[in-house]
C-alpha positions in Angstrom: -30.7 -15.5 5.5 -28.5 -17.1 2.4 -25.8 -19.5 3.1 -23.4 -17.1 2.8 -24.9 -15.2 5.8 -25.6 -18.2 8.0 -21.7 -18.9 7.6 -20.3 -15.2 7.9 -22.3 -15.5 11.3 -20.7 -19.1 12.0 -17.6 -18.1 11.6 -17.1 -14.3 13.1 -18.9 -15.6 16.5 -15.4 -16.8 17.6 -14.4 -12.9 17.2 -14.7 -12.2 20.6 -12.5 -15.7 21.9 -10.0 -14.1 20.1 -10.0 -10.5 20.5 -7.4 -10.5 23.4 -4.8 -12.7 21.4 -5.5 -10.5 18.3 -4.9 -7.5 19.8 -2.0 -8.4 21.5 -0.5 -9.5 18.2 -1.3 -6.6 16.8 0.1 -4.1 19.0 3.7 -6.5 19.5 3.6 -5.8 15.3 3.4 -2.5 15.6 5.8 -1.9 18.6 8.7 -4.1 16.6 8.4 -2.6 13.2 10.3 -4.1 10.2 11.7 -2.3 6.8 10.8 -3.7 3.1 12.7 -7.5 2.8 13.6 -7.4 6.9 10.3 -8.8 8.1 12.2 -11.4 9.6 10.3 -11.4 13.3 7.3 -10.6 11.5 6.7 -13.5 9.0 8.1 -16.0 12.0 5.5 -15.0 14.0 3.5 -15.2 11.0 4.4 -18.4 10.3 4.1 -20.1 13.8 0.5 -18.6 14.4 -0.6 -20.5 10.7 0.9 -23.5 11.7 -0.9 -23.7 14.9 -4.0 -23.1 12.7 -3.5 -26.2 10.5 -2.3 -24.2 7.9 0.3 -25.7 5.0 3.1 -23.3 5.6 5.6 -21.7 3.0 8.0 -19.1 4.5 10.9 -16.7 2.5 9.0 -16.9 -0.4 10.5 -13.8 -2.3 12.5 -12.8 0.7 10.7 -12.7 3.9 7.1 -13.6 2.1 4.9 -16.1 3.6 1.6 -17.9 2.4 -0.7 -20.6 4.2 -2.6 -23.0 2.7 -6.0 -24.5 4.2 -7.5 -26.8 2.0 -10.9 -27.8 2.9 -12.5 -29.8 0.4 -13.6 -29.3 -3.2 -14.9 -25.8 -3.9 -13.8 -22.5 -4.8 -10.3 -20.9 -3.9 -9.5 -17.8 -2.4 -6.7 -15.5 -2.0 -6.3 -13.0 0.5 -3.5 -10.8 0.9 -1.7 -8.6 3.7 1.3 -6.5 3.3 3.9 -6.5 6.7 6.6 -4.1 5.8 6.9 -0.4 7.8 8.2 2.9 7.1 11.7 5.2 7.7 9.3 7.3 10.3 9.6 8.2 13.6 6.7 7.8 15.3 4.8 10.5 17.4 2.0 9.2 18.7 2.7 8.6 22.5 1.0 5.0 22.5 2.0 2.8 25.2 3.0 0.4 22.5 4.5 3.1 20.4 7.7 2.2 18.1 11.2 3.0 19.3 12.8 0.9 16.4 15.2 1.6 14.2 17.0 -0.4 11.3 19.5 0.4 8.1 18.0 0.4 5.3 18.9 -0.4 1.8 21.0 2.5 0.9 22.4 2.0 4.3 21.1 5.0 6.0 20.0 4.2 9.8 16.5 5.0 10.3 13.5 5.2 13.0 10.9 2.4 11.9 7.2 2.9 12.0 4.2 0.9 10.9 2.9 4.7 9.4 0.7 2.8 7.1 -1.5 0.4 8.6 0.6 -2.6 7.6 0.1 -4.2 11.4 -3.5 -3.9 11.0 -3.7 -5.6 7.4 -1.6 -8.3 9.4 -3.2 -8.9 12.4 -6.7 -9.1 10.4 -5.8 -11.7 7.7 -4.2 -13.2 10.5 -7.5 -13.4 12.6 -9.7 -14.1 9.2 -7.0 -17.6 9.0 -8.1 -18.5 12.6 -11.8 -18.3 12.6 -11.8 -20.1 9.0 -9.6 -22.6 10.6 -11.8 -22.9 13.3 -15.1 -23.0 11.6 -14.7 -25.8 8.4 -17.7 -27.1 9.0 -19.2 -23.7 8.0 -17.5 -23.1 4.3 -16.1 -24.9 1.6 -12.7 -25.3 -0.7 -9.5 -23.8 -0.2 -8.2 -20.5 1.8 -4.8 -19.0 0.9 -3.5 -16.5 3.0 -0.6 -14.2 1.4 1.9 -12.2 3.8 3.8 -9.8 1.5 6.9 -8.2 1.9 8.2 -4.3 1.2 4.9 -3.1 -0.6 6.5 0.0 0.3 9.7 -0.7 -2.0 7.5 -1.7 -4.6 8.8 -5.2 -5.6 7.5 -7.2 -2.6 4.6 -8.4 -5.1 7.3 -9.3 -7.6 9.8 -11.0 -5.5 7.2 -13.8 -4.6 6.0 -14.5 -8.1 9.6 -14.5 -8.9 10.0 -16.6 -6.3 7.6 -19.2 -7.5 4.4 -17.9 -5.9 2.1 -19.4 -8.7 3.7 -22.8 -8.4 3.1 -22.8 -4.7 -0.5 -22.6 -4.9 -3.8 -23.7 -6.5 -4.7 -21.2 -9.0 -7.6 -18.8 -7.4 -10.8 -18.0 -8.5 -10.3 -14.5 -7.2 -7.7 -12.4 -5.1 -8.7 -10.0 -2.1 -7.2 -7.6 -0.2 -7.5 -4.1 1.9 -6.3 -1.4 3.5 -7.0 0.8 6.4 -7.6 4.3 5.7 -8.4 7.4 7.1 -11.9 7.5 7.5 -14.3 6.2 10.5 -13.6 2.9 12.1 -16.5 0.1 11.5 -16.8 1.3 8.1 -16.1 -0.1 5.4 -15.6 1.1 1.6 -15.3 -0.3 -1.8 -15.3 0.8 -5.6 -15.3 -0.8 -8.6 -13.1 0.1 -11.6 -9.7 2.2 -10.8 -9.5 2.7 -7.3 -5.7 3.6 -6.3 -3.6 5.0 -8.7 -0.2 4.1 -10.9 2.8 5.4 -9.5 6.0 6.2 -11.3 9.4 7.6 -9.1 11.9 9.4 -11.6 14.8 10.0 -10.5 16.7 13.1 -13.1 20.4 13.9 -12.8 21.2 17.4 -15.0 24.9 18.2 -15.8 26.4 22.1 -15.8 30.1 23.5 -15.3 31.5 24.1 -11.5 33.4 27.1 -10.2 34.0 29.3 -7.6 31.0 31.0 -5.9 32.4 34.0 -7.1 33.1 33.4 -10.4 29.5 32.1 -11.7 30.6 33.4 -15.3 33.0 30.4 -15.8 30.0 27.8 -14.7 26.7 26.4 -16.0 25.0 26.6 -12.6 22.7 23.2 -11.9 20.9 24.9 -9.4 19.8 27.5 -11.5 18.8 25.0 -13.8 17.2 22.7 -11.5 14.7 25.6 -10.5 14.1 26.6 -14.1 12.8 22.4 -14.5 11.0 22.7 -11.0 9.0 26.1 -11.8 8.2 24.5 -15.8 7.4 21.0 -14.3 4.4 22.8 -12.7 2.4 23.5 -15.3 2.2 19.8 -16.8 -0.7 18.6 -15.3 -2.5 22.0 -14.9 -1.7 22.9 -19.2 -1.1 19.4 -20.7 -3.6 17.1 -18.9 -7.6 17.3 -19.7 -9.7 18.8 -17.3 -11.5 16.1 -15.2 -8.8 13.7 -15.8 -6.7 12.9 -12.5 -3.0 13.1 -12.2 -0.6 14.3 -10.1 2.9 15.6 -10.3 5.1 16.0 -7.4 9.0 17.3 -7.3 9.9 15.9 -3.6 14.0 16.5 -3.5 16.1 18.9 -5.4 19.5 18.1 -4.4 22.9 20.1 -5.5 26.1 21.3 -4.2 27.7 20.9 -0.6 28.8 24.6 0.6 27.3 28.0 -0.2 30.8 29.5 -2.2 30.9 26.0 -4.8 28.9 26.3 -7.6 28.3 22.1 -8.3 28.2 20.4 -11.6 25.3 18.8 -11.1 21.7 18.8 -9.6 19.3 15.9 -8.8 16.0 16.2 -8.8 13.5 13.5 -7.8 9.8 13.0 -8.9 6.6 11.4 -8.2 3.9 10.7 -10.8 0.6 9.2 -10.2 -2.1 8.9 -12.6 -5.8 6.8 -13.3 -4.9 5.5 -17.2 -1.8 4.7 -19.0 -2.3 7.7 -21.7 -2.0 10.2 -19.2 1.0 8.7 -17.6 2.4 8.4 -21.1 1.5 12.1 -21.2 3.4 13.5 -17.9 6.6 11.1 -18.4 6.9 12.4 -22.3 6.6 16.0 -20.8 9.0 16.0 -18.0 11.3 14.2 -20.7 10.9 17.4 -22.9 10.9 19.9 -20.1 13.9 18.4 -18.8 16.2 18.5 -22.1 15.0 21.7 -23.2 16.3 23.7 -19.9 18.7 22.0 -20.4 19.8 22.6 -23.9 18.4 26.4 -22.7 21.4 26.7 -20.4 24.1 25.3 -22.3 24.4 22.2 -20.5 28.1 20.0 -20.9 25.9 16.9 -21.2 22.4 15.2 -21.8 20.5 14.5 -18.6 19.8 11.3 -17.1 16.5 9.5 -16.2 15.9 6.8 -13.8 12.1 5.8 -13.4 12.4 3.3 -10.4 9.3 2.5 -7.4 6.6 1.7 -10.5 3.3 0.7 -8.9 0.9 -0.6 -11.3 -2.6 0.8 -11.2 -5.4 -1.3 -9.2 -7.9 -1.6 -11.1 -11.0 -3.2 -9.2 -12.6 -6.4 -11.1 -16.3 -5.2 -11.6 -18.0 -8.5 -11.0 -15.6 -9.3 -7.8 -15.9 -5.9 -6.4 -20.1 -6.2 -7.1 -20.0 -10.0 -5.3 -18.0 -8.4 -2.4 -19.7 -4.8 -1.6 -23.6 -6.8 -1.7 -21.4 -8.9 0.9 -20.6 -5.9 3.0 -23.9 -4.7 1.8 -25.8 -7.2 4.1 -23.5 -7.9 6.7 -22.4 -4.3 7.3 -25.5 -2.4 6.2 -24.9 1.5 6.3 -21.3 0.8 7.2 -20.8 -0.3 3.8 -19.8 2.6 1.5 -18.9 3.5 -1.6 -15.4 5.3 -2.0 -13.8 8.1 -3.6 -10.8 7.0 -6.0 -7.9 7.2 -3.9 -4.3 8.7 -5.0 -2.3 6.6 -3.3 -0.7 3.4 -4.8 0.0 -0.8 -4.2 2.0 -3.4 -6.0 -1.0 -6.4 -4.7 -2.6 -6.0 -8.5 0.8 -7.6 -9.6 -0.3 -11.1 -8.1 -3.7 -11.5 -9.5 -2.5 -10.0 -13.2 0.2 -12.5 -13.1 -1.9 -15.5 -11.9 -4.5 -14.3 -14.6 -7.7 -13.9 -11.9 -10.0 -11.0 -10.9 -9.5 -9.2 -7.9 -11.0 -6.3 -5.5 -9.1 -4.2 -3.0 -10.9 -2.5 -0.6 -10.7 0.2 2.1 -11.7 0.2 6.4 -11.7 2.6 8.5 -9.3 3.5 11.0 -10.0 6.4 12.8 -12.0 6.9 15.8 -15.6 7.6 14.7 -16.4 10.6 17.2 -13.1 12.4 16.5 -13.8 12.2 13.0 -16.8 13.5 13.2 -15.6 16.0 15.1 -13.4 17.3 12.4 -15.7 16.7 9.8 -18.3 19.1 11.4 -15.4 21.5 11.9 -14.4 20.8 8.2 -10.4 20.4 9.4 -9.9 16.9 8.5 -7.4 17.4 6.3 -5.4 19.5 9.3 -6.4 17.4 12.6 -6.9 13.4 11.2 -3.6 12.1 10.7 -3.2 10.1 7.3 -1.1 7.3 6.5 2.6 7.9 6.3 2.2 10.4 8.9 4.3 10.5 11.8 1.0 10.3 14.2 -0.8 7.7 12.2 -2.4 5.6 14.5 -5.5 3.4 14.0 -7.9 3.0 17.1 -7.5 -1.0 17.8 -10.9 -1.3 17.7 -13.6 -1.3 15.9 -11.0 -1.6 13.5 -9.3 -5.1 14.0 -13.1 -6.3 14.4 -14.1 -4.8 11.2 -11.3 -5.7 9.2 -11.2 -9.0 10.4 -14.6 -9.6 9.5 -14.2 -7.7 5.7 -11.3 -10.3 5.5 -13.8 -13.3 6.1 -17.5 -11.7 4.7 -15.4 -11.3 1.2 -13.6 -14.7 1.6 -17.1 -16.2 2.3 -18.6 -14.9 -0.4 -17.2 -17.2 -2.4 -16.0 -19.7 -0.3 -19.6 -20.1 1.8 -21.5 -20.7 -1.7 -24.1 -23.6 -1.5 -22.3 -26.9 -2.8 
């Protein structure tokens, strides 16, 4: 057994003491859901649970951000991240701790609130990793920073704490960790080196025509007639003008024009979603839908140039190849068969913007959240694309456990890695 080993074991033997509290977190999380930059309840109870743990606390860092210290002598530093924010969903799963919540959010629509994501899990585990170091010092060595993040969802909750002063708060890490629970069995746990979620780009593009009278279309340059012309062209971009083999996807979720069936408006909005593995092919879908866009427009005699407003940009996470190595042989031993290596996934996160600002190498990783005997269930019935519900959905809903124990011990394993090297 290495040192590393003999200390992952140390410290994950208080799992059990703590499973009640854990869980009981976890679920009071996920029953009082809070919106991007409203984790107000969230990070307090954040906040007071790090305390209690001897943590050095810093709270509404970048909003509602907050990060514990827990310096333990000389030795390596390590950053571990959870995101806390929830989504404008209304949830549908019937749990007895199900959310009822709603909130206004920051176009000032009122909205159901759901953790659809996972974000309650990734809290409750760094917040359970941040016990048992706390509890176990004898056991590892150097300096634990635990990083509660705000409105990953609205893209800037990375920003607003480095903005904020993040990188003045703390020591400068040797490495940065987080992960995220995914659709796939609980217990497991997955890893990949290299790209592993993808950019992502919102655009948000305004076109211009001519109103009139529903009956009179001759006097108008109809938007909506334009706006399907972009949709229908905007489909063969990625099929047409992106290699084979190379990943990227290219999705038109709203079209919105007019506001009764006999008023032709005088102008359309369309709103797209661009994800891709490598900054050519990004370059290569936003130049396109730039061209696609002016020439219908141009094509039906548009009074004015179109607009473009790329906003939501998540940067891509590309996975340190050293740190993801040190931390899947880490999984490797503790986990065993457990440990897997995963597909690239097309989702996207802002956590790469921390460690590229703070110039240190990072890994983001994926754990299971579903239960293992329905999954394989579906699986052998090949419908788990119809009958597993995936984050964002309505019925997302990760089994408590395995999956707060698993997580909870990715969360230290990884931390250890480093932090339970021999002095």
């Amino acid at each position: 057994m290495t040192a590393n080993e003999g200390g992952a074991a140390r410290v994950l033997a208080g799992q059990n003491a703590m499973k009640d509290w854990q869980e009981r977190f976890y679920t009071t999380v996920h029953e009082h859901p809070e919106l991007g930059h409203q984790e107000v309840k969230t990070a307090s109870a954040v906040a007071e649970e790090l305390r209690g743990f001897g943590y050095d606390v810093y709270e509404n860092v970048g909003s509602t951000g907050v990060v514990g210290i827990l310096k333990n002598g000389e030795g390596p530093v390590v950053l571990m991240r959870a995101d806390m924010d929830a989504l404008p969903v209304a949830e549908t799963t019937g749990l007895p701790y199900a959310s009822t919540a709603h909130a206004t959010d920051r176009d000032g629509n009122e909205v159901p609130v759901m953790h659809a994501c996972g974000h309650d899990v990734h809290v409750a585990c760094l917040l359970g990793a941040a016990r048992l170091l706390s509890e176990t010092t004898d056991a590892w060595h150097g300096t634990y920073i635990a990083v509660f993040q705000p409105a990953e969802e609205l893209a800037d909750g990375a920003e607003v704490m480095l903005k904020d002063g993040l990188a003045e708060l703390i020591p400068r890490p040797d490495v940065a960790l987080a992960q995220h629970v995914l659709p796939f069995p609980a217990g497991t746990v997955g890893t990949r080196p290299g790209p592993f979620l993808s950019s992502g780009d919102s655009m948000r593009v305004t076109v211009w025509g001519r109103g009139s009278h529903g009956s009179m279309p001759q006097l108008s340059v109809d938007p909506v007639v334009l706006a399907s012309m972009i949709v229908v062209r905007l489909q063969g971009v990625v099929s047409r003008e992106v290699a084979p083999g190379e990943f990227a996807v290219l999705t038109i979720g709203r079209v919105a024009a007019g506001s009764k069936s006999n008023i032709i408006s005088d102008h359309a909005e369309l709103e797209l979603n661009i994800r891709t593995f490598s900054d050519s092919t990004r370059t290569v879908i936003v130049d396109a839908v730039h061209r696609i866009v002016e020439a219908e427009c141009a094509a039906s005699g548009s009074p004015k140039p179109p607009s473009f407003d790329l906003y939501d940009h998540y940067p891509l996470t590309d996975n340190d190849t050293d740190a993801t190595g040190t931390v899947a042989a880490a999984f490797s031993r503790y986990f065993g068969d457990q440990a897997v290596t995963l597909e690239r996934q097309s989702a996207s996160e802002d956590f790469s913007e921390i460690p590229d600002a703070l110039g240190v190498p990072y890994t983001y990783w994926g754990i299971g959240g579903i239960d293992p005997e329905t999954y394989a269930k579906a699986k052998a019935a090949g419908r788990v694309s119809t009958d597993i519900p995936a984050n964002h959905s309505p019925d997302f809903a990760p089994v408590i456990e395995p999956t707060l124990e698993t997580g909870t011990a990715a969360a230290v394993v990884a931390a250890l890695a480093w932090l339970g090297q021999a002095r």
